[in-house]
N, C-alpha and C positions, 0 to 999 in steps of 0.2 A: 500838427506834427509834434511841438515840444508838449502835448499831453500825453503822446506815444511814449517818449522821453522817461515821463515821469512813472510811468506804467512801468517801462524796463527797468527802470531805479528801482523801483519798489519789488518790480519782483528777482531783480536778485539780490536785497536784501532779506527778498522772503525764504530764499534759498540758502541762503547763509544761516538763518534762524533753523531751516528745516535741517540741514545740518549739523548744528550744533545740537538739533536735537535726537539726531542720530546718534552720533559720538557717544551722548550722556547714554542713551538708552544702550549702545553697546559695548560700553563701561560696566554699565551695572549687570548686564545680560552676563557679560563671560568673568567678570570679580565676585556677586556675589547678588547670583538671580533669583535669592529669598526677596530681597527688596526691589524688583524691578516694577513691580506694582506700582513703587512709590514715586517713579523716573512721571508715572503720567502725569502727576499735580504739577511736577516744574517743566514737564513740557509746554502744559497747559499755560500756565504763568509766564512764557517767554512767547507762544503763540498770540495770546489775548495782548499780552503785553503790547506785541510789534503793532499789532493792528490797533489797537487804542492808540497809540505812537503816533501812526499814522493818520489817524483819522482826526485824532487832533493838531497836526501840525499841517494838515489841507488849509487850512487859512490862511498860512504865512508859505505855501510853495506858490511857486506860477502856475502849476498844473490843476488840472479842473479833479475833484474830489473824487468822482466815480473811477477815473483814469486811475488813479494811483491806489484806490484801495483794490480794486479787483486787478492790480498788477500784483498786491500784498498778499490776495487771499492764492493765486495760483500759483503764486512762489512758494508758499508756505505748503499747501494741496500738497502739485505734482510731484514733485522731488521724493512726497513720500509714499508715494507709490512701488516707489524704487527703492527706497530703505528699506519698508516693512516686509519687502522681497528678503531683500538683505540679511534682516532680522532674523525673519523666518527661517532662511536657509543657513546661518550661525546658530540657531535653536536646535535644528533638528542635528545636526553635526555635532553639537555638545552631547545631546542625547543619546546619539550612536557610541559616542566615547564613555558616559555614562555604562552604558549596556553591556558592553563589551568590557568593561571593568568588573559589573556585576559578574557576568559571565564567567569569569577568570576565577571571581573569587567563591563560584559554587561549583565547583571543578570540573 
């Protein structure tokens, strides 16, 4: 039972990480989405990061190692599922504003 424990820790820090990795990416999406490309490397670096985190501090939790990393990987996963919906549907709304600018200014 406290491996379950560890599993739920871990995945909703993984969901705090997936998160913040939203934010960053809808930061850069609607301020200035010439460099959104670049939002992947530091996603990646806080991804890799958690789970390196993780997977080396299984020695010093009580929880048994499998438990808590694949609490870490679905935290991190699920959640962005749901972002890059998110994303998506903030992309394509930029775009429409776009268009309709365009539009405007070809009379």
């Amino acid at each position: 039972m406290k491996d379950i424990l560890g599993a739920i820790i871990t995945f909703a820090l993984g969901v705090g990480i997936a998160t913040l990795n939203y934010y960053i990416s809808k930061y850069f999406l609607e301020k200035n989405p010439d460099k959104f490309a670049m939002t992947t490397v530091v996603k990646q670096i806080f991804n890799v990061g958690y789970l390196v985190a993780v997977y080396m501090s299984g020695d010093f939790l009580p929880f048994k190692l499998a438990y808590i990393l694949i609490g870490a990987v679905l935290g991190i996963t699920l959640p962005m599922f749901i972002y890059t919906r998110k994303l998506l549907k903030l992309n394509e709304e930029k775009r429409g504003k776009t268009r309709e600018k365009e539009g405007e200014s070809d009379g």
